[in-house]
C-alpha positions in Angstrom: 37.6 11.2 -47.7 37.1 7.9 -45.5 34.3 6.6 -44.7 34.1 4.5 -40.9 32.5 1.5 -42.2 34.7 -1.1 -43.4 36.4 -4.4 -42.6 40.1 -6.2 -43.6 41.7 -8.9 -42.7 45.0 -10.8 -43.4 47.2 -14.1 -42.2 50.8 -14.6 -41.8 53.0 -17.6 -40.8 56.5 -18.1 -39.5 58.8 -19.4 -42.3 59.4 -23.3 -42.4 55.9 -22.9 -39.6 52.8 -23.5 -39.4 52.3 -21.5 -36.5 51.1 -17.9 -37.6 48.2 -15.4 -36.9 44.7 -14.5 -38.3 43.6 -11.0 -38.0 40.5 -9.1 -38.4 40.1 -6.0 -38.3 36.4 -4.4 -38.7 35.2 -0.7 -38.0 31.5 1.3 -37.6 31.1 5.1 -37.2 31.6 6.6 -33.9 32.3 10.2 -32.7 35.6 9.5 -30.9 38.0 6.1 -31.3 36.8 3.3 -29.6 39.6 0.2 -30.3 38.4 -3.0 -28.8 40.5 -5.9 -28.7 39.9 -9.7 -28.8 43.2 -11.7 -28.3 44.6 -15.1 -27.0 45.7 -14.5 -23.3 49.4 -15.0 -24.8 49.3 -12.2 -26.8 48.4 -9.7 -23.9 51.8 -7.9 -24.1 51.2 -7.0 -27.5 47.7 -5.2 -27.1 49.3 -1.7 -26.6 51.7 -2.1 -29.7 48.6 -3.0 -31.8 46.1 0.0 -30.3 48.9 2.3 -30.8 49.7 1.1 -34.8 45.3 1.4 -35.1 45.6 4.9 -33.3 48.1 6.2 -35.9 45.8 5.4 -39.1 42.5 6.2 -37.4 41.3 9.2 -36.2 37.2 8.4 -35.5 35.2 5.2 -35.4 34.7 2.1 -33.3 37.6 -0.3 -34.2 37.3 -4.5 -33.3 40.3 -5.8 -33.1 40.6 -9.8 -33.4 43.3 -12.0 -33.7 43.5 -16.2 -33.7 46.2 -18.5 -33.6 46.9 -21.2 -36.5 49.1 -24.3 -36.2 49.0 -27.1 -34.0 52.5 -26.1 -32.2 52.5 -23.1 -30.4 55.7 -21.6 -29.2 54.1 -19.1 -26.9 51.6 -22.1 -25.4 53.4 -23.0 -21.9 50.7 -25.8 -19.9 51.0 -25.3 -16.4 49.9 -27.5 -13.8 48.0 -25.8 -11.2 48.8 -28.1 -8.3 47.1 -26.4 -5.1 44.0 -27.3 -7.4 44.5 -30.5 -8.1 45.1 -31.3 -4.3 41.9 -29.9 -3.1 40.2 -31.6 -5.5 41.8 -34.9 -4.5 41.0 -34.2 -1.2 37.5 -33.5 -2.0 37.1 -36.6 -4.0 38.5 -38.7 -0.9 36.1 -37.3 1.7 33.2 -37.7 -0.6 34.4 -41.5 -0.8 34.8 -42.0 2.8 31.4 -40.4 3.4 29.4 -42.6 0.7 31.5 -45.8 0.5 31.9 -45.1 -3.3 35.0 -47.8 -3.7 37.4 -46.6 -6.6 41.1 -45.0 -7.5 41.4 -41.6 -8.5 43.4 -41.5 -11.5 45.3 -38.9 -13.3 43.7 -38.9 -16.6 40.5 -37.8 -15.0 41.8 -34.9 -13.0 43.7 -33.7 -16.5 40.9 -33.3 -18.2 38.4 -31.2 -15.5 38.9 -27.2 -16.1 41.0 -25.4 -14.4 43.8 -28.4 -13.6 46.2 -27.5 -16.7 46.3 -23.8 -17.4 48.1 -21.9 -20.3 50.7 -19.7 -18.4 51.2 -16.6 -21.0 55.1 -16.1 -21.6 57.0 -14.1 -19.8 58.2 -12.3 -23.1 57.6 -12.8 -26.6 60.0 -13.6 -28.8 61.1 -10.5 -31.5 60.4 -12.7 -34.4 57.0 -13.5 -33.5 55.9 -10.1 -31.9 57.2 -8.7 -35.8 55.0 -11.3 -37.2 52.1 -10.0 -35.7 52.7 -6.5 -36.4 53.3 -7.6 -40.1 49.6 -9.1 -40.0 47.7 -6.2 -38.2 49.9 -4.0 -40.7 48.2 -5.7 -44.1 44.6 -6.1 -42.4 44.9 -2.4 -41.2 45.7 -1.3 -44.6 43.1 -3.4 -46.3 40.4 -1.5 -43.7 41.8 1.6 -45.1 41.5 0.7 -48.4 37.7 -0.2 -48.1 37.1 2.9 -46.2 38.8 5.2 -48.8 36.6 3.0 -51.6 33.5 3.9 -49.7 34.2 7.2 -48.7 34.6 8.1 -52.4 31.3 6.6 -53.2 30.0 9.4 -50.1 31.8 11.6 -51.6 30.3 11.8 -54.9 27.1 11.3 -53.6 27.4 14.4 -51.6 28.7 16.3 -55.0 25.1 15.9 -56.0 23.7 17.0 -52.9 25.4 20.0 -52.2 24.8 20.8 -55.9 21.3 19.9 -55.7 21.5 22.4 -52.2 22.9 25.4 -54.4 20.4 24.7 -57.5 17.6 25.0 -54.9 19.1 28.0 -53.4 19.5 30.0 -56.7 15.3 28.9 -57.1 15.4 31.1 -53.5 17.0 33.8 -54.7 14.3 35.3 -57.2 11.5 34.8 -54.7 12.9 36.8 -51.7 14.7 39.4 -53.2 11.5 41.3 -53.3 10.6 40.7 -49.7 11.7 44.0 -48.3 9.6 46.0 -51.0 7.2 44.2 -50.7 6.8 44.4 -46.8 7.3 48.4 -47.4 4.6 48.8 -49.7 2.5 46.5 -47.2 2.8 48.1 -44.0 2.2 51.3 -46.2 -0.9 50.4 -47.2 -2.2 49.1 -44.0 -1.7 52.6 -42.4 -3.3 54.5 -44.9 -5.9 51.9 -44.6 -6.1 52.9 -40.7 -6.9 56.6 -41.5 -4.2 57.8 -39.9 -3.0 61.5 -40.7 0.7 60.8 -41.3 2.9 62.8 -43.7 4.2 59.9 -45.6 6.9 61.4 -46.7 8.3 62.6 -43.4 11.8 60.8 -43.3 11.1 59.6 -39.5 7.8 57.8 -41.1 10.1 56.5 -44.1 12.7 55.5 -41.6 10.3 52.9 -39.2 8.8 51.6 -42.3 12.5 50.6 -43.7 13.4 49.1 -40.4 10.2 46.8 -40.2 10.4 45.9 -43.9 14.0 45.2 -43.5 13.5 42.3 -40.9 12.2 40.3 -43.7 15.6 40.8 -45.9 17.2 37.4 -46.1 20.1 38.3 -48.2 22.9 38.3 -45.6 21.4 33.9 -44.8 21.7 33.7 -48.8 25.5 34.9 -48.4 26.2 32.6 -45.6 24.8 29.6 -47.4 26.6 30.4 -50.4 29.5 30.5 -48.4 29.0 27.3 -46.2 29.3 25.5 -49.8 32.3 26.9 -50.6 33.4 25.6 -47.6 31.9 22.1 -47.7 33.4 21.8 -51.0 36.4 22.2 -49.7 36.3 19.9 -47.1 35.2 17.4 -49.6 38.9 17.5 -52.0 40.8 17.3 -48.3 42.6 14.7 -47.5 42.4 15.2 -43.7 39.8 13.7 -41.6 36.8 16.4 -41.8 33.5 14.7 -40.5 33.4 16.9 -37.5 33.9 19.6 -39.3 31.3 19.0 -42.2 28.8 17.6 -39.2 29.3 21.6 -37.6 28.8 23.1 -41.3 25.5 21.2 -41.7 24.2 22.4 -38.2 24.8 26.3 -39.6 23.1 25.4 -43.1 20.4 24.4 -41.0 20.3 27.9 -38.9 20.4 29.5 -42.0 17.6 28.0 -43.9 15.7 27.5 -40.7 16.1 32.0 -40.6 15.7 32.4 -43.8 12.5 30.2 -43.4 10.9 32.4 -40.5 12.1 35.2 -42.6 10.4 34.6 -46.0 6.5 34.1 -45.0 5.6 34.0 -49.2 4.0 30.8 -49.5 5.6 30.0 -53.0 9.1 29.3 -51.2 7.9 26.6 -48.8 7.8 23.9 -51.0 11.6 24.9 -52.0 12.3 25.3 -48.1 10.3 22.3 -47.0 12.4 20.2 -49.7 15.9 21.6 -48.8 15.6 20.7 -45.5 15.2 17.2 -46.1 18.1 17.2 -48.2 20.2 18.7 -45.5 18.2 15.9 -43.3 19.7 13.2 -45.7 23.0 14.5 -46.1 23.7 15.0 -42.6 22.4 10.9 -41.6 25.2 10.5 -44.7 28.0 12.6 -43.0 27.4 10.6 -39.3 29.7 7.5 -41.4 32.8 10.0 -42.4 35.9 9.8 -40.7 
């Protein structure tokens, strides 16, 4: 189990280099996989590699994706002078001269250093050794994320061990109190029409037969089973080693139809307390489950 919070990062440098790459690699929960990148204009070739080396380890969550440059050479830096620019500009400069008599030579340091005069042209191709360099970063940071999401999605796991024992120990508190209902409900509605005066033959099987059907809308043994079974199943899901937040988000949702039945079901006010506090713990769970992978 993974959780979809986590962060790593790593560095790694060209032999007999300084040049060499920072990466970071930092996730949140999200229902799909979002991968959003941040990377020098140079390394724009590379951006599908790296989504599709993230899209092989991830399944969920929204991935950020940031990579610097170290080193003061840079063999992928190519300064190009953009000289359409740089003529306008001179040509501007000159007309605003002749216009306000301002007396003075343009020189070249000045123009180097407004934006826009020297661009970085990205190269053509990167070279194998460097392209492999950067893999070889987002490789260790990508594992590193892993690692902290496995670390914390053990911690949710063990916390939902608790829960969903918690969720059966409340259940089996259930159990006692509605198995009953039905009887209960017969030996109601019985009363109430004898109390009406009416001259039934109480022991005419059709009479027999309604009563059974009315008490029987208050039996809530077949949402018992169900729950029962949905944590069997959630169980399950949590010793897997695939991906299974969608699937445990859809479990929750039926423990919650269940309980919600078996709530409308079972009108004895001694199980609300049990059914009021259930519910929050499937509340609490489920907020938990929104950060599984």
């Amino acid at each position: 189990m993974k959780s979809m919070t986590g962060f790593g990062g790593s560095s790694a440098t060209l032999p007999n280099s300084e040049f060499g790459f920072t990466v970071e690699l930092s996730s949140v929960n999200r229902k799909q996989l979002e991968i959003r990148s941040s990377l020098p204009p140079e390394l724009a070739s590379c951006e599908p590699i790296l989504r599709a080396m993230i899209s092989e380890k991830m399944s969920r969550g929204a991935i950020n994706l940031r990579v610097g440059i170290n080193g003061t050479e840079n063999p992928l830096s190519h300064p190009k002078v953009n000289h359409k620019y740089v003529i306008e500009l001179i040509e501007q400069f000159r007309a605003i001269q002749a216009e306000s008599g301002i007396a003075g030579e343009i020189e070249l340091q000045h123009l180097v250093a407004l934006p826009g005069v020297v661009e970085d042209a990205p190269p053509a191709t990167i070279p194998t050794e460097i392209e492999d360099l950067l893999c070889e970063a987002v490789a260790q940071a990508l594992n590193n994320l892993i690692a902290m999401r496995e670390a914390e999605g053990e911690i949710l796991r063990q916390s939902f061990i608790e829960r969903v024992t918690l969720l059966e120990e409340l259940t089996a508190q259930l159990e006692p109190m509605v198995a009953t209902l039905p009887e209960m409900m017969y030996e109601k509605l019985l009363t109430r029409l004898k109390a009406c005066g009416l001259e039934l033959d109480y022991s005419d099987e059709r009479v027999i037969k309604e009563l059974v059907i009315y008490s029987d809308k208050v039996d809530v043994s077949e949402e018992l089973t169900r729950l029962k079974s949905h944590f069997i199943q959630f169980r399950n899901f949590l010793d897997s080693d695939e991906p299974q937040g969608r699937s445990m988000d859809f479990l929750m949702q039926e423990m919650f139809r269940e309980i919600n039945t078996l709530g409308n079901k079972a009108g004895c006010g001694s199980a609300t307390p049990i059914l009021v506090r259930f519910k929050s713990e499937l509340e609490k769970t489920r907020e938990q489950l929104q950060n599984i992978e």
